[in-house]
C-alpha positions in Angstrom: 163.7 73.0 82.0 161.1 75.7 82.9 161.8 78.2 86.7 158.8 79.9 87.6 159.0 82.3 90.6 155.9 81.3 92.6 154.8 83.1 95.7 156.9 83.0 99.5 156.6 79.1 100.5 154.1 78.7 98.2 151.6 80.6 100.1 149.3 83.8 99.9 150.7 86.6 101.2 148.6 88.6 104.0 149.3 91.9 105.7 147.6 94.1 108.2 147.6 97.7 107.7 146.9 99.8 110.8 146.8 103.6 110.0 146.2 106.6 112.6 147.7 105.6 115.1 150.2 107.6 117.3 151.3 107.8 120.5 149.1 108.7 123.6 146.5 110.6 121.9 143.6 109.7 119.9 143.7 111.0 116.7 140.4 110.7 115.6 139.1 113.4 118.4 141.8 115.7 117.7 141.5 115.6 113.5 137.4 116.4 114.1 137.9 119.3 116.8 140.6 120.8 114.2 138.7 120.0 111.1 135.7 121.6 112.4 137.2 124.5 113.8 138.8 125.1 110.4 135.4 125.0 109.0 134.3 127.3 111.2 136.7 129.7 110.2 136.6 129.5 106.4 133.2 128.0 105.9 131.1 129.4 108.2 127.1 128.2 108.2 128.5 125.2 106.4 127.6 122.0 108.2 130.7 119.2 108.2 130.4 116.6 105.4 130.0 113.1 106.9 133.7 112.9 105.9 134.7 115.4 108.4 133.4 113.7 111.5 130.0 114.3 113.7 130.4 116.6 116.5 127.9 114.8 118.3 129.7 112.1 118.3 132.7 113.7 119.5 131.1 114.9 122.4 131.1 111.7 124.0 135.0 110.5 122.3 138.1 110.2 124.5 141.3 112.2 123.6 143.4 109.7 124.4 143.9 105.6 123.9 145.8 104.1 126.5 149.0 102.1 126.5 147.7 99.5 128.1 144.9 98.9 125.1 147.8 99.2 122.6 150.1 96.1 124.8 146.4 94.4 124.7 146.3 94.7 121.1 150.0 93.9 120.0 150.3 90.9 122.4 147.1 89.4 120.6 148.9 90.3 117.2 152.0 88.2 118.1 150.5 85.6 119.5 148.1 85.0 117.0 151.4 85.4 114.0 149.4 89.0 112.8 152.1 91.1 111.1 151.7 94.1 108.6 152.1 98.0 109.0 151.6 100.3 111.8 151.3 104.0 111.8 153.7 106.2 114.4 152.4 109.6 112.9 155.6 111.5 114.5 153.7 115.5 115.3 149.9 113.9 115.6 147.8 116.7 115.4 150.5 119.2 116.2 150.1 118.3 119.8 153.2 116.8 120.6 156.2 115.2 118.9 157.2 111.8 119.3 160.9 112.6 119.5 159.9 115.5 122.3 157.2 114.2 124.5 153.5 115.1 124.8 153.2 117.5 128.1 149.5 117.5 128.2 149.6 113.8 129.1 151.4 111.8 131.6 155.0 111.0 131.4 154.6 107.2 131.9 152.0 107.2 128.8 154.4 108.4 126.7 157.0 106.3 128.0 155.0 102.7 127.9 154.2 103.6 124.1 157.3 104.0 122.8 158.3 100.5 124.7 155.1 99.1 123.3 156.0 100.0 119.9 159.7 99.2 120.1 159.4 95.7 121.9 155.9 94.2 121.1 154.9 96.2 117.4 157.8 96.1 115.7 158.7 92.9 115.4 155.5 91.8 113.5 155.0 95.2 112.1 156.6 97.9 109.9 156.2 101.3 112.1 155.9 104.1 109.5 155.1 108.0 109.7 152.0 108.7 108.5 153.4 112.1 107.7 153.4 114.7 110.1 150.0 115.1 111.7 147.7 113.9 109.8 145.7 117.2 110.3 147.3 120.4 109.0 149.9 120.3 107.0 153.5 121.9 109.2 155.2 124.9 108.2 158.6 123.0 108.2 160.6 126.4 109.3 158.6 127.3 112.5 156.7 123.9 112.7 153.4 125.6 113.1 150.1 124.1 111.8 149.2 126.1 108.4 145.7 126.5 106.9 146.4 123.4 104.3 145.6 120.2 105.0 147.8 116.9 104.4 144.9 114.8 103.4 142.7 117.5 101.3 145.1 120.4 100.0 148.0 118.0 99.6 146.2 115.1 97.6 147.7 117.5 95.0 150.9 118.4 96.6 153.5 120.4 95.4 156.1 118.5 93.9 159.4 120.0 94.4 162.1 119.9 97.0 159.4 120.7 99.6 157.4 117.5 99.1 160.7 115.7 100.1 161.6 117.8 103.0 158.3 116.9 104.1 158.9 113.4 104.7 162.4 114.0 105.2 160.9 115.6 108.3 158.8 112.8 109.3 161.3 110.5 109.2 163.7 112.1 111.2 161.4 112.4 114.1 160.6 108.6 114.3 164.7 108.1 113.7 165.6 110.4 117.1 163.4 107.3 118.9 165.4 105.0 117.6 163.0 103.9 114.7 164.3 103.8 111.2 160.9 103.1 109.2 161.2 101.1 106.3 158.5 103.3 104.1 155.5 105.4 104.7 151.7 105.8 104.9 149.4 108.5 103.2 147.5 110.4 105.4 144.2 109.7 103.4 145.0 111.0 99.7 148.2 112.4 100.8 150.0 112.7 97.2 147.0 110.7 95.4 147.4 113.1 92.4 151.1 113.0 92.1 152.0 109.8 92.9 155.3 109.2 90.6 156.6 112.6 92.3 155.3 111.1 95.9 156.7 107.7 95.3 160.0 109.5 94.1 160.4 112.1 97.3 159.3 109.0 99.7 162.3 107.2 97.9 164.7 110.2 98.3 164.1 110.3 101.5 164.2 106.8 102.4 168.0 106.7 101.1 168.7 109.8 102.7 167.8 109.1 106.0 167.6 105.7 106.5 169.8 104.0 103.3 167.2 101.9 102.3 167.1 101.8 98.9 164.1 99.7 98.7 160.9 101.1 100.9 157.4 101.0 100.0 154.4 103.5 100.7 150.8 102.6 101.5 148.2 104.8 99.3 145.5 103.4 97.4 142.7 100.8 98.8 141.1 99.1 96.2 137.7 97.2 96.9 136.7 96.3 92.9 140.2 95.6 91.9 142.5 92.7 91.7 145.8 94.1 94.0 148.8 94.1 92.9 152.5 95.0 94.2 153.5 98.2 91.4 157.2 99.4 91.3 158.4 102.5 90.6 161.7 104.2 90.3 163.5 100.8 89.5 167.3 100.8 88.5 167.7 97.4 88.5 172.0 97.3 88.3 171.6 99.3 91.4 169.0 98.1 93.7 167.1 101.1 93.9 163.6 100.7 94.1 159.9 101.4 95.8 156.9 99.3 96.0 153.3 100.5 96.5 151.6 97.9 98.8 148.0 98.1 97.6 144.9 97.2 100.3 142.2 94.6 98.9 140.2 94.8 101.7 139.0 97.8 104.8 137.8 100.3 106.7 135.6 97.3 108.2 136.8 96.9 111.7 135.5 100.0 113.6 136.2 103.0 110.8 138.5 106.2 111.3 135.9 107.6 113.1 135.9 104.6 116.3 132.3 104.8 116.3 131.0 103.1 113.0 131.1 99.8 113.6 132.1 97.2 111.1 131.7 93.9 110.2 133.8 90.4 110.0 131.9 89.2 107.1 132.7 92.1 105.0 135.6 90.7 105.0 135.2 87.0 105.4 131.8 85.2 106.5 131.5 82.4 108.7 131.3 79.9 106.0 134.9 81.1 104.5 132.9 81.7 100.7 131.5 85.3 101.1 133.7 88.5 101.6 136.2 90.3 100.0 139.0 87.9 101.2 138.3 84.7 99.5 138.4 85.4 95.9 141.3 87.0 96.7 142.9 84.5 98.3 141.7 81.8 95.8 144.2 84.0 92.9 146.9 83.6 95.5 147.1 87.7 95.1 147.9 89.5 98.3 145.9 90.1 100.2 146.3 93.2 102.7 143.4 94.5 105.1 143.4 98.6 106.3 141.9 99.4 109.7 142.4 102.2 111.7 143.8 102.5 115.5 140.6 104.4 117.0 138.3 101.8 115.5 139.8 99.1 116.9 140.1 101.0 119.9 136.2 101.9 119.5 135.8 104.6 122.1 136.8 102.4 125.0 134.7 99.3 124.1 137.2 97.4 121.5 134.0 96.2 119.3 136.7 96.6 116.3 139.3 94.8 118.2 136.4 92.0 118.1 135.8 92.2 115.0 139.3 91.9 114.1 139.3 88.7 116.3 136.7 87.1 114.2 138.5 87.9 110.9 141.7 86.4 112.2 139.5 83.1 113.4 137.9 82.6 110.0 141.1 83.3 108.1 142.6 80.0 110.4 139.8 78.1 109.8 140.3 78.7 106.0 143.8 77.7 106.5 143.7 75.0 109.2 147.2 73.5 108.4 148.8 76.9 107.5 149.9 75.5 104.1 147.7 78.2 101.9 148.6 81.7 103.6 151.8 83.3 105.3 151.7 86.6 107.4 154.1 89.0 106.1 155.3 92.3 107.0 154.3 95.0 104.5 157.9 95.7 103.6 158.4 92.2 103.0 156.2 91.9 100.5 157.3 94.7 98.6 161.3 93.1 98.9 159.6 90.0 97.8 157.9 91.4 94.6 160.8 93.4 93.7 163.0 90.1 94.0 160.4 88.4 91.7 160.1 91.0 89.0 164.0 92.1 89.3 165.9 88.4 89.7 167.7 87.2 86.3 167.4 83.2 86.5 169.4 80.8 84.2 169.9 77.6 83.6 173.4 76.4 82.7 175.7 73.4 82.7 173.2 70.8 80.6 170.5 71.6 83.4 172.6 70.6 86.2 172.4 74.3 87.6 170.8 77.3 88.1 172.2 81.1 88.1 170.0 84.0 90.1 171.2 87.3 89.6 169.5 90.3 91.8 170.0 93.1 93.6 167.3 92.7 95.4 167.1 90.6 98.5 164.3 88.8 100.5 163.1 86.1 102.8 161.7 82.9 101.5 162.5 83.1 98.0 160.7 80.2 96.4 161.1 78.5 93.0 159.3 75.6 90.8 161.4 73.6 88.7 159.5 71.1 86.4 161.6 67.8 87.1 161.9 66.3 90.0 165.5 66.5 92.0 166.6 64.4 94.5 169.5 66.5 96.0 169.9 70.7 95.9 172.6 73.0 97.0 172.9 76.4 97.2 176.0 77.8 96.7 177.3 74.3 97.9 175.2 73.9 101.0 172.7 71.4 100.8 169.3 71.4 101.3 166.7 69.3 103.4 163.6 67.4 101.9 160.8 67.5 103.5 157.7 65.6 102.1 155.0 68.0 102.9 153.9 71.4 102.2 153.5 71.9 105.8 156.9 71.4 106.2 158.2 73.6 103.6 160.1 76.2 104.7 162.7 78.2 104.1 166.4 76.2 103.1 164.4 73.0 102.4 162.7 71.6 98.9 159.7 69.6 98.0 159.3 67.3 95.1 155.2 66.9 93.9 154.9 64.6 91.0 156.8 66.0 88.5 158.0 69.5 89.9 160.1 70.2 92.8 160.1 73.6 95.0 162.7 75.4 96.4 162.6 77.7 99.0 165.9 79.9 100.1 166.6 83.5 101.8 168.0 85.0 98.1 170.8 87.4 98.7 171.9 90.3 97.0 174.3 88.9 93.9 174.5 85.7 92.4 173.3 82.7 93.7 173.8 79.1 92.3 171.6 76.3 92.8 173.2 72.6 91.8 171.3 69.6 91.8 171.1 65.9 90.4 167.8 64.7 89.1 
């Protein structure tokens, strides 16, 4: 009797990424008045790359995005079942903390966003620090903005105890609001050249701060790859481990910038065949798209928002009965790959039973079993048929021809599965 760990309900897994975003202010406006006054000072007659934003442009960019655009945006999302990641970057550009307030903006601002991204984000989204500021890297003993920058000097950074400390920080901050995130984002290349000392320090720190001994970080976006879920650090016996959660697909909402526009059928086009997305979603890979706060935002007149709007309405129209695609959290997919690649499965008792063995938990667990089986208990509850893949779900099984699925929250130890054929 062949097991074969397929994916969650057997469906493709897809995640929205959101990164720069922050409380009150936009980030965008502050990360090109500091980059350009930084080249200023150490390159002076040197024009900004196109990378480092267009001063024209910022002329005419607010410095803040309202709470009322992000209860606009995060109502849509859970309405429409959107979940991924969202950024909370703790220090944004050095001009406030999260945990402190932001004094050059109104009181209430502040206020409604941390309610926003308690009550309405959360739930659909994992809120990480996208390190400190996502501008200049802090001097952690006076917290003052240095001359280094998180996303150019620190693609390399260093990679003892003060790489930790670093996101030790960031963490904390988020924690004193009552947010424990459940893994990070890289501020651009943040730890690019490092990565098995980043992914180590983010897992420190995860443990140290929040006891989760299974986060993830976000840092590579990949548009010529096939994604994958990659684990480091793993001690199986002990349920340590952390996932990098790869991005197929992005920046083609409204860019970083909140002024290049994008376009739906980068990602999808209207006849569900051309984009990124499909081939993607044909391999049953996951399949997680990256935009950025101030492009959907896009200066006041949401075009990225749009955009996202007609991405979401293709994606149901490829999956009209919601039986090919499930919207995940980004931390769920990372507990769900570490389940599949960390789960001992055998078969005992002349094939009557099953024996899973993990330290790794997760939702939806799912399982093919090539014969068909008429009644299933886990751990001596049964389980209901249901006679559609529309209907599977999780604590219920499926029989197709020959094969039955299985689908069951797995928890951490062993779990037994008994059935008669």
């Amino acid at each position: 009797m062949n097991v074969t760990i397929c994916n969650p309900l057997l469906r493709t897994p897809l995640s929205l990424i959101v990164d720069d975003s922050c409380p009150v202010i936009n980030l965008t406006y502050y990360w090109i008045h500091q980059r350009h006054a930084w080249k200023k000072r150490h390159q002076p007659g040197v024009p900004p790359d196109r990378w480092e934003g267009d001063a024209a442009q910022h002329k005419n960019m607010p410095n803040t995005i309202p709470a009322d655009f992000a209860w606009e945006w995060a109502e849509w999302c859970w309405e429409n079942g959107v979940k991924g990641k969202f950024s909370l970057i703790p220090y944004p550009a050095g001009i406030g903390r999260v945990d402190e307030g932001f004094p050059d903006f109104p009181t209430h601002e502040y206020q409604s966003w941390l309610r926003i991204y308690r009550e309405i984000i959360w739930p659909n989204f994992d809120l990480t620090p996208e390190m400190l500021t996502h501008t200049a890297v802090v001097d952690l003993d006076t917290l003052t903005l240095t001359d280094s920058w998180e996303q150019v000097e620190w693609v390399d950074p260093p990679v003892d105890n003060r790489l930790t400390d670093y996101i030790i920080t960031s963490m904390k901050m988020l924690n004193n609001v009552g947010i424990p995130c459940e893994g990070v984002t890289s501020p651009g290349a943040f730890g690019k050249r490092q990565e098995a000392a980043y992914s180590k320090a983010v897992l420190t720190a995860s443990q140290e701060i929040n006891n989760d001994p299974h986060p993830f970080y976000f840092l590579w976006l990949k548009h010529d790859e096939l994604p994958d879920v990659p684990i480091w650090h793993a001690e199986k016996e002990n349920g340590i481990a952390i996932a990098s959660i790869v991005s197929c697909a992005g920046d083609w909402f409204g860019g970083w910038t909140g002024y290049d526009l994008g376009d739906a059928d980068r990602f999808i086009t209207e006849d569900l065949k051309g984009g990124r997305l499909p081939p993607i979603l044909e391999k049953e890979l996951p399949c997680v798209l990256v935009g950025h706060w101030p492009g959907f935002y896009f200066n006041g007149d949401k075009l990225g928002f749009d955009v996202l709007k007609t991405v979401k309405e293709r994606l149901d129209n490829y999956d009209p009965d919601n039986t090919k695609t499930l919207w995940m959290k980004t931390s769920e997919i990372g507990h769900y790959w570490m389940a599949r690649e960390f789960t001992d499965i055998t078969v005992i008792n002349e094939h009557q039973q099953i024996k899973l063995d993990t330290q790794f938990p997760t939702a939806n667990f799912t399982l093919t079993i090539d014969a068909p089986i008429h009644r299933i208990q886990i751990n001596g509850w049964d389980l209901r048929q249901v006679h559609s893949q529309r209907e599977f779900q999780s604590d219920t099984f499926l029989i197709e021809g020959k094969q039955t699925f299985v689908a069951f929250d797995l928890e951490i130890g062993d779990t037994e599965l008994t059935f008669t054929e």
